[in-house]
Backbone as a chain_set.jsonl record, in Angstrom:
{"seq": "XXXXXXXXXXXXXXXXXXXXXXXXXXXXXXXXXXXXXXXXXXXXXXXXXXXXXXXXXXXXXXXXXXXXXXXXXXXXXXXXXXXXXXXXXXXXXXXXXXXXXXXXXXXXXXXXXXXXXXXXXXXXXXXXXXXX", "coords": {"N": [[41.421, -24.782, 25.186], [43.832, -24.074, 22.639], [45.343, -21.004, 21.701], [45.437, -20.204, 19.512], [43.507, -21.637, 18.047], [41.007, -21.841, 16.068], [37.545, -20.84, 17.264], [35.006, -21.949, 16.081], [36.224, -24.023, 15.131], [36.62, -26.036, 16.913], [36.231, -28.359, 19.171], [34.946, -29.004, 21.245], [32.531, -30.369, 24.437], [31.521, -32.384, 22.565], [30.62, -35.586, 21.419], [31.755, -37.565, 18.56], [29.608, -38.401, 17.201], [27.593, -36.319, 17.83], [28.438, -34.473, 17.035], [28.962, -35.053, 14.262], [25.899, -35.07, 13.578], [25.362, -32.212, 14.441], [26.465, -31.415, 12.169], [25.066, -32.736, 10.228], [22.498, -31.023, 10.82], [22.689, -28.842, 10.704], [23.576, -28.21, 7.54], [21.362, -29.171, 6.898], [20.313, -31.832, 6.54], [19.475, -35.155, 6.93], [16.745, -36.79, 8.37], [15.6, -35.691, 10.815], [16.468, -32.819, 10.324], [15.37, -32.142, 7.97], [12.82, -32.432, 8.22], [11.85, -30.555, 9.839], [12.866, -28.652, 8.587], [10.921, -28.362, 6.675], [9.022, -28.097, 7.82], [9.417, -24.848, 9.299], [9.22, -24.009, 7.061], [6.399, -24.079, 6.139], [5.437, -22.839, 8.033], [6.036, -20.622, 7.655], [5.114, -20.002, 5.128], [2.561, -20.207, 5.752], [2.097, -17.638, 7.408], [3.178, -15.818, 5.565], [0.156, -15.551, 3.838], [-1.236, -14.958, 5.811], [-0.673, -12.388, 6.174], [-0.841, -11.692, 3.511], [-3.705, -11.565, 3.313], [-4.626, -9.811, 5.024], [-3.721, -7.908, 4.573], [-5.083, -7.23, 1.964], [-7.585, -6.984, 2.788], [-7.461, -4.33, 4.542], [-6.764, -2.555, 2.252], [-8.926, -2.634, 1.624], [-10.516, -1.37, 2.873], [-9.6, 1.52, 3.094], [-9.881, 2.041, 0.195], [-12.669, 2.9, -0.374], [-15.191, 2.71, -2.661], [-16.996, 4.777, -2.302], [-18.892, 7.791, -2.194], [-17.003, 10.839, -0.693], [-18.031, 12.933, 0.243], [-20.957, 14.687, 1.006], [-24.27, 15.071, -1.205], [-25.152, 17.987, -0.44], [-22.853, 19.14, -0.016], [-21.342, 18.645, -2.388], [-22.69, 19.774, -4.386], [-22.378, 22.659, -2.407], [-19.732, 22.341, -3.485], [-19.828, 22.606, -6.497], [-21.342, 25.332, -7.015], [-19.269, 27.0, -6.098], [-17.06, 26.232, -7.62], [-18.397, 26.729, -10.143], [-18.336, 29.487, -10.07], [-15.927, 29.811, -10.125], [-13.129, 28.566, -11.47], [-10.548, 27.733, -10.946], [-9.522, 27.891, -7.777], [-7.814, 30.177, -5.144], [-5.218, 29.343, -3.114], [-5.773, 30.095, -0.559], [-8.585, 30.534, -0.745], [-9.077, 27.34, -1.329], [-8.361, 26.623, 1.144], [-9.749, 27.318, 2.841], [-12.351, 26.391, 1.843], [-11.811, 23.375, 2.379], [-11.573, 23.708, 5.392], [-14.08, 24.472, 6.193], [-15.521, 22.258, 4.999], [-14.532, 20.355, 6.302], [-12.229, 18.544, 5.034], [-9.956, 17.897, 3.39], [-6.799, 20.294, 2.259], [-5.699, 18.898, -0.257], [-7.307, 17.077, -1.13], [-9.489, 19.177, -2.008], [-8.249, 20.245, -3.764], [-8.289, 18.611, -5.44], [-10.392, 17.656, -6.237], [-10.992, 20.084, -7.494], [-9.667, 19.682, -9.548], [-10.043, 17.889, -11.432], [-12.319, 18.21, -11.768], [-12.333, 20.459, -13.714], [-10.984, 19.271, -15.696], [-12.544, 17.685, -16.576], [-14.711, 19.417, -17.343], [-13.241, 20.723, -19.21], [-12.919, 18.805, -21.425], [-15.255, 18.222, -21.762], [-16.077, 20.7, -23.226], [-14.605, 21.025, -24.907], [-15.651, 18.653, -26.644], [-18.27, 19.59, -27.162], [-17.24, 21.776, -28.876], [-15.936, 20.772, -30.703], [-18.566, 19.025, -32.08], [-19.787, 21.118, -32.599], [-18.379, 22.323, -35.004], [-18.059, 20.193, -36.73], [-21.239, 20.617, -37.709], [-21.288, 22.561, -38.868]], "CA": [[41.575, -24.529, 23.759], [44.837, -23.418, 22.674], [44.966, -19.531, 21.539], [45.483, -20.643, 18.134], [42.676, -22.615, 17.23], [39.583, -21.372, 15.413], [36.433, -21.41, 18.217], [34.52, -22.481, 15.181], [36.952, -25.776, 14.626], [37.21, -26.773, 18.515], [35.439, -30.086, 18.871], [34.378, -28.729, 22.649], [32.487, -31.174, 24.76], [30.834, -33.344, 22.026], [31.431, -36.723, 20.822], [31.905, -37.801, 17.265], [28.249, -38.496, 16.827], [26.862, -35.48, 18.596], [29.356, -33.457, 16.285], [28.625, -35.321, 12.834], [24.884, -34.484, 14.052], [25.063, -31.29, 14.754], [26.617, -30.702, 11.333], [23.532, -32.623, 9.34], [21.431, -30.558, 11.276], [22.782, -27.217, 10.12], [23.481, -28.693, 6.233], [19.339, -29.819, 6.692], [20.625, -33.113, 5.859], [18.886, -36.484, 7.932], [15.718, -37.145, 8.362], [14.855, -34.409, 11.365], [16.828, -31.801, 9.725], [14.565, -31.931, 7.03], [10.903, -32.234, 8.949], [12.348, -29.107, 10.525], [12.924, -27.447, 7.321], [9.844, -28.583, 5.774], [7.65, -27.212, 9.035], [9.045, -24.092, 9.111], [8.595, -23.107, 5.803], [4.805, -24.375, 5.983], [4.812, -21.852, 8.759], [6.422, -19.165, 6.748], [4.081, -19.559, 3.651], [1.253, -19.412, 6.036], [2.249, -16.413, 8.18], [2.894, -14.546, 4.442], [-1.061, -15.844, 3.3], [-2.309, -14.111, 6.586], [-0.49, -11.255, 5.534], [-1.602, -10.805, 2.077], [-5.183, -11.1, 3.946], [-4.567, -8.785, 6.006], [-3.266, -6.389, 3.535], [-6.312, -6.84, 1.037], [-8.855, -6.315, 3.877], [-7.049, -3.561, 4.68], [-7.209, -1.561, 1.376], [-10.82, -2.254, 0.814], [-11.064, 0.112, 3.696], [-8.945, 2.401, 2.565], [-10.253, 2.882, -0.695], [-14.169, 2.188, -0.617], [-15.621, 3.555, -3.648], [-18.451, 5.741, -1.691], [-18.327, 9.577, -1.977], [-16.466, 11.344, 0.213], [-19.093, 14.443, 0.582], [-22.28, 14.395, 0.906], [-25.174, 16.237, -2.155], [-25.2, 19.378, -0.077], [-21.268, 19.714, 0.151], [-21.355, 18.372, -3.352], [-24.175, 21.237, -4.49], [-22.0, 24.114, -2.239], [-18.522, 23.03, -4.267], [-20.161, 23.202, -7.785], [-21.212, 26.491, -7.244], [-18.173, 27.314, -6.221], [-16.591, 25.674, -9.269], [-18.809, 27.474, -11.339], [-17.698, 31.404, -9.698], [-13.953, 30.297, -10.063], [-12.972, 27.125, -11.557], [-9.041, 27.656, -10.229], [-9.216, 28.661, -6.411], [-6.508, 30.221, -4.997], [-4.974, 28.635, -1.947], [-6.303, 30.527, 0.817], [-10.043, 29.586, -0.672], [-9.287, 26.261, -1.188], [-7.968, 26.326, 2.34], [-11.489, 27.763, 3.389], [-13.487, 24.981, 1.838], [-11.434, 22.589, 3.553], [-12.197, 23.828, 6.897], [-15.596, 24.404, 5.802], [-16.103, 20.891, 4.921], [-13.713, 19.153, 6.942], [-11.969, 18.142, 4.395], [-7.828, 18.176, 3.552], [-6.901, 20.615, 1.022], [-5.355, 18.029, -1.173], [-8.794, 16.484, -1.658], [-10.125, 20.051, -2.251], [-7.558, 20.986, -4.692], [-8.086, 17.204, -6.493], [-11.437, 17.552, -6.824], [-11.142, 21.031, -8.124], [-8.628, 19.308, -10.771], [-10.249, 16.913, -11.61], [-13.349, 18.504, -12.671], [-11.221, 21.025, -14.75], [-10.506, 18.236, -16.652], [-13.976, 17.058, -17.032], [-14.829, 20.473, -18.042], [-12.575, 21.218, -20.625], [-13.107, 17.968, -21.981], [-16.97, 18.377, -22.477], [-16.358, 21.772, -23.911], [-13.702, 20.392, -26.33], [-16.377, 17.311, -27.571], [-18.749, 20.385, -27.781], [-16.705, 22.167, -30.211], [-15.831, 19.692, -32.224], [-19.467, 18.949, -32.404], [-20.299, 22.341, -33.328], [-17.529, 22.476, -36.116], [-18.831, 19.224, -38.053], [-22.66, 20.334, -37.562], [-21.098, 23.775, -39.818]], "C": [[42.808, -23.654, 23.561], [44.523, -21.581, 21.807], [45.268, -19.128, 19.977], [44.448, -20.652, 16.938], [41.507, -21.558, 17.247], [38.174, -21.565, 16.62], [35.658, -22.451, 16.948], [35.67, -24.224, 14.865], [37.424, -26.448, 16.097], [36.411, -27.774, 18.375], [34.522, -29.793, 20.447], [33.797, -29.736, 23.487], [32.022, -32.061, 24.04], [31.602, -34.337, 21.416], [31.044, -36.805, 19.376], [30.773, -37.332, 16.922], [27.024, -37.355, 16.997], [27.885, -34.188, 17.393], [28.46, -33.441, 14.61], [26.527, -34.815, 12.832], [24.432, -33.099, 13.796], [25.418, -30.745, 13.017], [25.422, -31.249, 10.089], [22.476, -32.014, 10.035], [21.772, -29.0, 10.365], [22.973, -27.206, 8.298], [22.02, -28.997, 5.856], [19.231, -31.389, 6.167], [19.951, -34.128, 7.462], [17.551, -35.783, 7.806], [14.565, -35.879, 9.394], [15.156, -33.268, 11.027], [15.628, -31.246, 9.069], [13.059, -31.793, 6.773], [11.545, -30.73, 9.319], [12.216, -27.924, 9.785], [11.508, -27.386, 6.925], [8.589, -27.633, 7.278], [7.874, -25.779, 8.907], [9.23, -22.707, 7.855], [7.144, -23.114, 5.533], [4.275, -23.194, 6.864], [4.872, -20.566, 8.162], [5.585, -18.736, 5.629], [2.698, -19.442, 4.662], [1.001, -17.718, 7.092], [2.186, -15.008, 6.862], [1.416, -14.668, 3.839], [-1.825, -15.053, 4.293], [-2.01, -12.787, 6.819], [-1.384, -10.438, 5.092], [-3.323, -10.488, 2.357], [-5.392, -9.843, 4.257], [-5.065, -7.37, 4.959], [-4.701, -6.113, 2.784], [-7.464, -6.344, 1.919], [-8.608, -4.829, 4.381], [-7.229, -2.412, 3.518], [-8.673, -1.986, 0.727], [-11.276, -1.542, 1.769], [-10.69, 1.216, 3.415], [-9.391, 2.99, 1.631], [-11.613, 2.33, -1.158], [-14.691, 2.978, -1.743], [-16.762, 4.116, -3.648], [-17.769, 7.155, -1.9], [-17.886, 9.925, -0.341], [-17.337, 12.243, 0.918], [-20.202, 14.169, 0.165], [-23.116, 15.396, -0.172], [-24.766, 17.431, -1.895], [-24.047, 20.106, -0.296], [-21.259, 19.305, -1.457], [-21.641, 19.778, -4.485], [-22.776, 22.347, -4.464], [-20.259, 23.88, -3.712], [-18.696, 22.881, -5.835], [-20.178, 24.575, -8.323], [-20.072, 27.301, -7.162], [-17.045, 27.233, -7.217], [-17.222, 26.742, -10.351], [-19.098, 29.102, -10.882], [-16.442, 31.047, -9.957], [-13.796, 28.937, -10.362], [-11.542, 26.739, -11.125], [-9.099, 28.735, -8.843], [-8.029, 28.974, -6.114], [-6.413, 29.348, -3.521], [-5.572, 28.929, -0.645], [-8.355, 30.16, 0.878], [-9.63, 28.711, -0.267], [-9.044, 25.56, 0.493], [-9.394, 26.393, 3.744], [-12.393, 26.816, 3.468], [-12.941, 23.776, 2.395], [-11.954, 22.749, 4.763], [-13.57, 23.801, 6.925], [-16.327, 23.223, 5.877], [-15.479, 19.549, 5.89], [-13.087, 17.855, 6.191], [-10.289, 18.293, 4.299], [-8.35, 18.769, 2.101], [-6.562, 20.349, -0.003], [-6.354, 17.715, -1.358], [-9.627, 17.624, -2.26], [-9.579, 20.465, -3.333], [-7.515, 19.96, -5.739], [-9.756, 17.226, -6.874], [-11.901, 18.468, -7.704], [-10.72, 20.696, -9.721], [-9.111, 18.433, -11.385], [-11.76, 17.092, -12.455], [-13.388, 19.873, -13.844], [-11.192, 20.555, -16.024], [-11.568, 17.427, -17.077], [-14.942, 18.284, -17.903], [-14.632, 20.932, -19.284], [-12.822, 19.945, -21.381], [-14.892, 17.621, -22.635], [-16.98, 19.594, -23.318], [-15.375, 21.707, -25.023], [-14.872, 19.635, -27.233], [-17.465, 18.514, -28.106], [-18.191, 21.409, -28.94], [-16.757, 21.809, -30.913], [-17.008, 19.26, -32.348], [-19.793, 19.743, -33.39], [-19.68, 22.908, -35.049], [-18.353, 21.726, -37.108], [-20.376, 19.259, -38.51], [-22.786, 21.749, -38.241], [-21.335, 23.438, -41.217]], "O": [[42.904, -22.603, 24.196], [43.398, -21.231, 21.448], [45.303, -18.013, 19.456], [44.363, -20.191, 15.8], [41.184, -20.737, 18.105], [37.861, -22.75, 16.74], [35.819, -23.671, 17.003], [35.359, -25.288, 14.332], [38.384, -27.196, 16.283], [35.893, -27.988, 17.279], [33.481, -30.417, 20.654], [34.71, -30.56, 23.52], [31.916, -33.056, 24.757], [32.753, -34.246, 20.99], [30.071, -36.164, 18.978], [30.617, -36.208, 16.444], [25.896, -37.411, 16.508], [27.558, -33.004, 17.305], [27.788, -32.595, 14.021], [26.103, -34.186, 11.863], [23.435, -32.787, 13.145], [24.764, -29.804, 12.567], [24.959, -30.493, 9.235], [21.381, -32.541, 9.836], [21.065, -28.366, 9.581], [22.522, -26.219, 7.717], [21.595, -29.054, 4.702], [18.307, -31.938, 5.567], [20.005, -33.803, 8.648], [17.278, -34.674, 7.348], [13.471, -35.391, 9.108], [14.313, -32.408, 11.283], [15.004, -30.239, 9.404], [12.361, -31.371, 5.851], [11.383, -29.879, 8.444], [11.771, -26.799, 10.012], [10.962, -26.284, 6.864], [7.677, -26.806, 7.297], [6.909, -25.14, 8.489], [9.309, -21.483, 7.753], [6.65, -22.27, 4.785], [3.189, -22.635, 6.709], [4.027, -19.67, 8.152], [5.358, -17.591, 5.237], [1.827, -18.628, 4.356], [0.006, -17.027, 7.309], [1.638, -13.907, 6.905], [1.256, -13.684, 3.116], [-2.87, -14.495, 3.957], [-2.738, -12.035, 7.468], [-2.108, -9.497, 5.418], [-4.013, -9.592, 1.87], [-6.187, -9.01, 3.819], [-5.939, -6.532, 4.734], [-5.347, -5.074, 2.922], [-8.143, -5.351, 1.657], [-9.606, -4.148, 4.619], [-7.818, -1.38, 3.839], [-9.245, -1.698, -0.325], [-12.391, -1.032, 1.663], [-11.547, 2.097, 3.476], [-9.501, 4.215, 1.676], [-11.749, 1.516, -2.072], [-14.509, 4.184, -1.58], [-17.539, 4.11, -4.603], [-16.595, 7.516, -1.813], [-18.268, 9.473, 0.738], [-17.347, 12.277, 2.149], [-20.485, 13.531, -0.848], [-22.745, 16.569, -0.123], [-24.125, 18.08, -2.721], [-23.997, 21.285, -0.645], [-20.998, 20.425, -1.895], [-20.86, 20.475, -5.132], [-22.189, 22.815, -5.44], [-19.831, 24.732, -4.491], [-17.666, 23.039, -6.492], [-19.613, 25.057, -9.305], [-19.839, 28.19, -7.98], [-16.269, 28.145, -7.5], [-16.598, 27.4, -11.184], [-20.008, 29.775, -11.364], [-15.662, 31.995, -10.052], [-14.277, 28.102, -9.595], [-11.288, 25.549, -10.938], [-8.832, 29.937, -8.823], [-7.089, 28.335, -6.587], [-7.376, 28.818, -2.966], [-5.82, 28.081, 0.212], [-9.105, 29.8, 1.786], [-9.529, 28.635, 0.957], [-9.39, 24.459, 0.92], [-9.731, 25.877, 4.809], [-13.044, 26.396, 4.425], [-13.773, 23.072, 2.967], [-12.78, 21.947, 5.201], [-14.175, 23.076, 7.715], [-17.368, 23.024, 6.503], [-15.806, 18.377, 6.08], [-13.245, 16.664, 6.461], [-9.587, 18.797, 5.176], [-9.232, 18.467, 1.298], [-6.82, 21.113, -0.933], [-6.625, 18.408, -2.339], [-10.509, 17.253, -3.035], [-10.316, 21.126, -4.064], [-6.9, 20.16, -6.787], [-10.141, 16.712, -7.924], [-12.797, 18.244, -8.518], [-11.185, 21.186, -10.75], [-8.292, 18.036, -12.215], [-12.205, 16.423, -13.388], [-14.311, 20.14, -14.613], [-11.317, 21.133, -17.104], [-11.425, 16.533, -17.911], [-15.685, 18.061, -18.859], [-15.394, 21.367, -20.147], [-13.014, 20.37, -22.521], [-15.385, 17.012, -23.585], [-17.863, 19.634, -24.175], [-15.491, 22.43, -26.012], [-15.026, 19.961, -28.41], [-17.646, 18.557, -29.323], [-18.935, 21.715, -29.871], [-17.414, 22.131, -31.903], [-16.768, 18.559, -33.331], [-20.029, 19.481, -34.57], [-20.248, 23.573, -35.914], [-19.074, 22.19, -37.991], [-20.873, 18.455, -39.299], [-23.895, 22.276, -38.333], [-21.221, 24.302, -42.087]]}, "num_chains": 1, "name": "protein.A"}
């Protein structure tokens, strides 16, 4: 091959037919081109279907909608709720270990019933107002 020529435009050992070939193969053009194509995209849509399986089986473990804590642990962080309804960090860090729990979950459940709180003692107000 002279030191010229393009590797890409050498003709190398193939004949005409083995050339014109090779280029409806890579265009997807003829008849096996196109089984070729057509297979492995059948494989591709089913490799992404056992995916999306995957995946969904996957977050129904993840997020099962059972309690996390059991009555008793339930019970101890009420009372606790109801001595201090904003722990500081070094509690909340307590009842974590306590429960074996992360203190993101300790500090979301604290928040969470905050907000269930103030929201019953709001509807009670405004009860109490219109019943003036």
């Amino acid at each position: 091959m002279p030191w010229d020529q393009n590797p890409e435009q050498s003709n190398g050992n193939y004949s005409e037919n083995e050339q014109k070939g090779e280029q409806k193969w890579r265009e997807g053009g003829g008849e096996a081109g196109g089984k070729r194509e057509r297979e492995k995209e059948e494989e591709n849509e089913k490799e992404l279907e056992d995916e999306l399986e995957k995946r969904k089986r996957e977050n129904k473990k993840q997020y099962s909608k059972g309690r996390l804590v059991s009555k008793s642990l339930m019970d101890t962080l009420w009372a606790k709720f109801k001595l201090n309804r904003c722990p500081t960090i070094q509690e909340s860090l307590s009842l974590s270990f306590e429960f074996g729990m992360t203190h993101k979950q300790i500090s979301q459940w604290f928040c969470k019933k905050r907000k269930k709180y103030n929201r019953e003692m709001s509807k009670r107000k405004h009860k109490e107002k219109q019943t003036r």
